[in-house]
N, C-alpha and C positions, 0 to 999 in steps of 0.2 A: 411264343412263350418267352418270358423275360426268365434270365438268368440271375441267382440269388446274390447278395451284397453282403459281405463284411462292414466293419467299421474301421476297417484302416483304408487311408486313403490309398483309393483307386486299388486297393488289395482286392476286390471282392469278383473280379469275374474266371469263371471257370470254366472246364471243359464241361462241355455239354451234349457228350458223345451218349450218355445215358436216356437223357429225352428226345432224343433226334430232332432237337431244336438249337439254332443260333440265337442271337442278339444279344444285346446288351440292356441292362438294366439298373441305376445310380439312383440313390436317393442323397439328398444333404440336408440336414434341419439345425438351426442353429438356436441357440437357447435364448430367450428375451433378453440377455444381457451382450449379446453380442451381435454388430451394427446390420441392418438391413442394407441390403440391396437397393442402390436409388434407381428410379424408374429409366434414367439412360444405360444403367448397368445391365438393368434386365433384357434391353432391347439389344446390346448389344449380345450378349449371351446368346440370345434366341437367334439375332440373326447371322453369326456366325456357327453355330450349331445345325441351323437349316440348310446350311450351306455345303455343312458333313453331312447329310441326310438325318439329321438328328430334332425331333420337335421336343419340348420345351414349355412347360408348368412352373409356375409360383405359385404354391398356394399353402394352407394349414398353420394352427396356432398352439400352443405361444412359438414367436420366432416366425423363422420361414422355412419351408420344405420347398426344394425345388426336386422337380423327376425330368430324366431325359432317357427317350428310348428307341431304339432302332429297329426298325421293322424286321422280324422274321424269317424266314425261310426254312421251312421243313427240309434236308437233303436229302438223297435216295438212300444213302450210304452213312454210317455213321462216319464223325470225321476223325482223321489222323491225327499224330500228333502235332506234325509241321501244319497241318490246314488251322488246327486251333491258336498255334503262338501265333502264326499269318495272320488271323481273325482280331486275337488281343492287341495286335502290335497296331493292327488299323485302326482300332476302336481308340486306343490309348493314344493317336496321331489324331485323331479327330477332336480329341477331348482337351486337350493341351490348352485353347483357348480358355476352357470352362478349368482347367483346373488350378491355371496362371490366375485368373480373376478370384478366384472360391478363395484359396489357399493362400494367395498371399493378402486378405485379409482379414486369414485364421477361421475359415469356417470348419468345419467337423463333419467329418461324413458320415453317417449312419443310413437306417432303412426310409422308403418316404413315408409319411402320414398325412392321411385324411385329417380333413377338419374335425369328424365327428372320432377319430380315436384318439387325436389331440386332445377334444373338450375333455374323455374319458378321463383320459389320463394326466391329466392337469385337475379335475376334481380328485383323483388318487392319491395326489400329491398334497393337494392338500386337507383329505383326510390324514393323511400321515404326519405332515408337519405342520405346528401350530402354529409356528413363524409365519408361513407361507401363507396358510390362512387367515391370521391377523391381520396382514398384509391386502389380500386379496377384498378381504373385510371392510378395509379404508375404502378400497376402489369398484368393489360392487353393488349390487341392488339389496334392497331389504324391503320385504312385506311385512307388516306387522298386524298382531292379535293382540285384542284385550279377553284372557280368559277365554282363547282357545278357539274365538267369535272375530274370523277376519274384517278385514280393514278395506271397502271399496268404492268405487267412484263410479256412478252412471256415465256410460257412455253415450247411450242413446234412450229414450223410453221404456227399452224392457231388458235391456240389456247393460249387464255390468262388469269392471275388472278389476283384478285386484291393486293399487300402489303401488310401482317400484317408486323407493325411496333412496335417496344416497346418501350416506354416512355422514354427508354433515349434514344434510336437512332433517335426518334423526338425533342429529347432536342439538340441532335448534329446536327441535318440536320436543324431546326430553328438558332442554333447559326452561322453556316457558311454561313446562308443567312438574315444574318442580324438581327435576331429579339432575344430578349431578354429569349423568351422560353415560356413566360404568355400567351402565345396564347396557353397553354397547355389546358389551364381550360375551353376552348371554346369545346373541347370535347366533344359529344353526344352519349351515350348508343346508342348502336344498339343491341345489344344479349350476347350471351356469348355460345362461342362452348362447342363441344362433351367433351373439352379435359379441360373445366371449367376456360377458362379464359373468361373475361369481354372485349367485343368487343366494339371499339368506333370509331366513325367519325371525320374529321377534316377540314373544309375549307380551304386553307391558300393562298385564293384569293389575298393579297395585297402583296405578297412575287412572285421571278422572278420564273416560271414555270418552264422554263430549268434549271436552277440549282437544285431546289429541284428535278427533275425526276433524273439528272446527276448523284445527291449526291446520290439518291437511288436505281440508275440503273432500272430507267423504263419508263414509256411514257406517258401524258397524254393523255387521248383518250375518244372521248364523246360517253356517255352511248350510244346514238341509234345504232351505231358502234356498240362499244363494247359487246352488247347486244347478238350479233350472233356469236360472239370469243367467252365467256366467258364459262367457265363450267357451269352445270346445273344447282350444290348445291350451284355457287357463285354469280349466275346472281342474285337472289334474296335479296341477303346480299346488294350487291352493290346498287339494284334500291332501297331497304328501306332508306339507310345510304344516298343518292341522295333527299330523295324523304321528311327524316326530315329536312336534311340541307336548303332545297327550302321554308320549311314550319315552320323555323324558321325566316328567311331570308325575308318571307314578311307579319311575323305576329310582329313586330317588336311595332307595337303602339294598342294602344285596338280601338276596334271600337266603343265604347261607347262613351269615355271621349276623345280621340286622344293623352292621357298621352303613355309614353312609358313601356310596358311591359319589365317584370323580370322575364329569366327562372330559373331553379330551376338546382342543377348541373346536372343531369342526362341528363336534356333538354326534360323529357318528359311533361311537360309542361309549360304554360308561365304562369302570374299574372298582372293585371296593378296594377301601381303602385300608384294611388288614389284612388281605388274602392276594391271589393272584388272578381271582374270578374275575372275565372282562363279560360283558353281558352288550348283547348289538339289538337294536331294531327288531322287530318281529311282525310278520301279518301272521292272518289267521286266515286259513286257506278254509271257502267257503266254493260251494260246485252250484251254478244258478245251470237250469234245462231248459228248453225250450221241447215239450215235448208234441208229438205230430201225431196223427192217425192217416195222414194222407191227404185229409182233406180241408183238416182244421188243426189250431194249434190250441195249447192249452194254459190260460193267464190266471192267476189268483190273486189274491189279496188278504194283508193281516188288517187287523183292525186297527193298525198304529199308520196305516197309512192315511194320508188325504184322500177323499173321498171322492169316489171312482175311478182314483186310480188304480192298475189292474200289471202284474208284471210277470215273468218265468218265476218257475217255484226255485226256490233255492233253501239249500241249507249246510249247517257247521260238514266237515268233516270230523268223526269220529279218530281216536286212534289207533293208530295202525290200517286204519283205512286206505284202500286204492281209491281213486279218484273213479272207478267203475262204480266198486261197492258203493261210495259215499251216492251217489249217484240214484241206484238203484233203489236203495234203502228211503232216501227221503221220498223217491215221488208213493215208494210203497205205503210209508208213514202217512202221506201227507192229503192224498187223493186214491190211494188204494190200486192202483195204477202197477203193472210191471212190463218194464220196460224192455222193448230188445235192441234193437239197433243203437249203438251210439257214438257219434261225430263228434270230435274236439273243434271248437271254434276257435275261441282267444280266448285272452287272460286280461285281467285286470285288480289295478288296486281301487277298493271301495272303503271311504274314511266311514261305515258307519257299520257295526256300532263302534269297534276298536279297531278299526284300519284289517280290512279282512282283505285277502287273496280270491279275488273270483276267479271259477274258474268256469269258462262258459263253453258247453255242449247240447247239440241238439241229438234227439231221442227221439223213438216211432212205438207204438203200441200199435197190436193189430184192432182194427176197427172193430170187431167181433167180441174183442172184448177192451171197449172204450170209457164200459158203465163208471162213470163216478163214484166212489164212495167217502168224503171228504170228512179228516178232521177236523170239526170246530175248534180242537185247543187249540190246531196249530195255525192254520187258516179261516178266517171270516166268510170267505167265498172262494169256489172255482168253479170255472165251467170255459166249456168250447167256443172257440171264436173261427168263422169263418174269413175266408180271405177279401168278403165284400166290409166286414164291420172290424177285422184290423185296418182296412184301406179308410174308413171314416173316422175309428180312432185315431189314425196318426194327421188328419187333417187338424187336428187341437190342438190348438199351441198351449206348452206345456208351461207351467201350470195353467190352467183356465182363471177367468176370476171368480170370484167369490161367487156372485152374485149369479154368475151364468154357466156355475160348473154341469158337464153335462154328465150323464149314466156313467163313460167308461174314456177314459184318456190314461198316456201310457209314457213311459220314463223318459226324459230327457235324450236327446239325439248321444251328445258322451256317456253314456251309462253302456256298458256290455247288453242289459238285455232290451236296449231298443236297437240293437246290432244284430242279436239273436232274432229279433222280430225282424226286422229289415232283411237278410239273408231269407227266413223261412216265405215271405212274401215272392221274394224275389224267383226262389227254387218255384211256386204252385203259377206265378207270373209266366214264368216259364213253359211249363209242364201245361199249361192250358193253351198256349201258340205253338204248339208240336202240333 
């Protein structure tokens, strides 16, 4: 067990007579403004530190986090007080190297960080400050939308991805289509990748579509489309960056006062401008089922879908609704169906129709009473699918074409309920090699 850290240097190790554990435990992270470590520093660090029995990490961003830690040992006995100053005085004799190199030139000690609560929290920051993100803005990615209809590039035949673009290749592709560039700062945070840059969105709805796709060699193409092109890790990116643009777009006045709201640069949230109302982002939490009899699952379809496609029934939560009742209640509505058993799968955000909250659980009817009884308001069709004609569905790649579409094909591999389908195949895959 590693023992906890202060921020004052090398102030942070303690008795650790409580968890009947020793070691030692240091983090250091220094802030982008101040110098990294050059590569013969680091090796020197590490190999004078292995030397104390101590191994040795660089890694996480912004800056550098270095961790160093000493192996363990549970004692029989909790330890005295003399065995623990014995213990710090060792630890604090070993470290002398690492703290003569760190300190004298000015690094700062705190706790360590992963890369991934760096990214977190380096988007926190600059949700918070507008500086940072204007900043961040010069030196990041931008996707853009015309009228809410992303911006993409064929990668291969059936496959596509969205543009990252960089600040000034959006400052050139705005200047030769007319506009001044200040549509820069309309920009909306969406994340920041693996590779730590700051990801943002862009409308540029009043500007000509085919020039801007021209100048960037790509196509405009609407997310429902696109949805089934796109790659798996990208489809997500897009429906968020679609799904704040919408929700910046018609939150434009407060609903209290009708004065006009002010976002903030990042865009994660708005403010009116007479009152002290802040108003943030919102899904709309939606429960999709995947429900079962044991033998078969059960797929529907509205009539706003493309034709033969077939998927989990879903519907709004209500308010005040549990995520049971909401549950319950549609497949009752919907198919006449009541449910008993029910499994939480995952979650996800779906950009249609206003950026809803899935939330995806599988569900069991007893076989005995599995009869149908289907609304046409609410659905066009349902019926039972065995595990031989989901296995033939999902041989069709999604979407079919026109020309060749068959009876029944089923949602894109990133959507929750081809996840739902996948899982319940997988459980009867099973259950029939027992």
């Amino acid at each position: 067990m590693l023992l906890p850290v202060t921020t004052e240097p090398f102030g942070g190790i303690t008795d650790s007579r409580s968890t009947q554990s020793s070691g030692i435990a240091l983090g250091f992270y220094s802030e982008p403004s101040v110098r990294r470590l050059t590569g013969k520093q680091q090796r020197r660090v590490v190999s004078q530190n292995q030397e104390n029995g101590l191994s040795g990490e660089f890694s996480g961003y912004p800056g550098l986090s270095v961790g160093f830690t000493k192996e363990a040992v549970e004692p029989e006995q909790p330890f005295h007080s003399s065995q623990v100053q014995s213990m710090i005085q060792s630890s604090m004799s070993a470290l002398r190297p690492l703290r003569t190199l760190l300190f004298g030139e000015h690094y700062s000690l705190t706790r360590f960080c992963s890369g991934f609560v760096s990214r977190m929290r380096y988007i926190n920051r600059l949700k918070e400050n507008d500086a940072a993100c204007l900043s961040a803005l010069q030196n990041g990615h931008i996707f853009l939308f015309h009228r809410l209809i992303p911006l993409l590039q064929c990668s291969d035949p059936e496959t596509f991805r969205p543009i990252a673009l960089t600040y000034s290749e959006v400052q050139s592709v705005l200047h030769k289509c007319g506009s001044d560039g200040s549509l820069l700062k309309e920009s909306i945070l969406i994340g920041c990748s693996e590779q730590n840059h700051a990801q943002f969105c862009l409308d540029v709805g009043e500007l000509d579509p085919a020039a801007i796709a021209q100048n960037c060699k790509g196509t405009f193409m609407d997310l429902r489309k696109a949805f089934f092109l796109l790659e798996g890790a990208e489809a997500p990116l897009v429906a968020k960056a679609q799904a704040l643009l919408q929700w910046h777009q018609i939150n434009r006045f407060c609903g209290a006062t009708g004065q006009l709201t002010q976002r903030n640069q990042a865009g994660s949230q708005r403010a009116c401008s007479s009152s002290s109302i802040v108003y943030y982002p919102k899904m709309s939490p939606v429960v999709i089922v995947l429900v079962s009899d044991g033998k078969r699952c059960l797929l529907g379809r509205q009539s706003s879908f493309p034709r033969g496609l077939y998927s989990a029934l879903a519907g709004f939560c209500d308010m005040g609704e549990t995520l049971e009742e909401a549950l319950r209640r549609e497949v009752a509505e919907e198919v006449g169906l009541e449910v008993q058993n029910i499994i939480y799968s995952s979650s996800q955000h779906w950009p249609f129709p206003h950026s809803s909250f899935m939330l995806a659980c599988h569900a069991t009817v007893s076989p005995a009473h599995s009869q149908l009884n289907v609304d046409h308001l609410e659905l066009e069709d349902a019926r039972w699918f065995t595990e031989e004609e989901i296995t033939c569905a999902l041989q069709v790649k999604a979407p079919p074409w026109r020309d060749h579409r068959p009876a029944v094909w089923l949602p894109p591999k990133h959507a929750v309920a081809h996840r739902l389908i996948m899982e319940w195949r997988e459980q009867q895959h099973s259950q029939d090699t027992e």
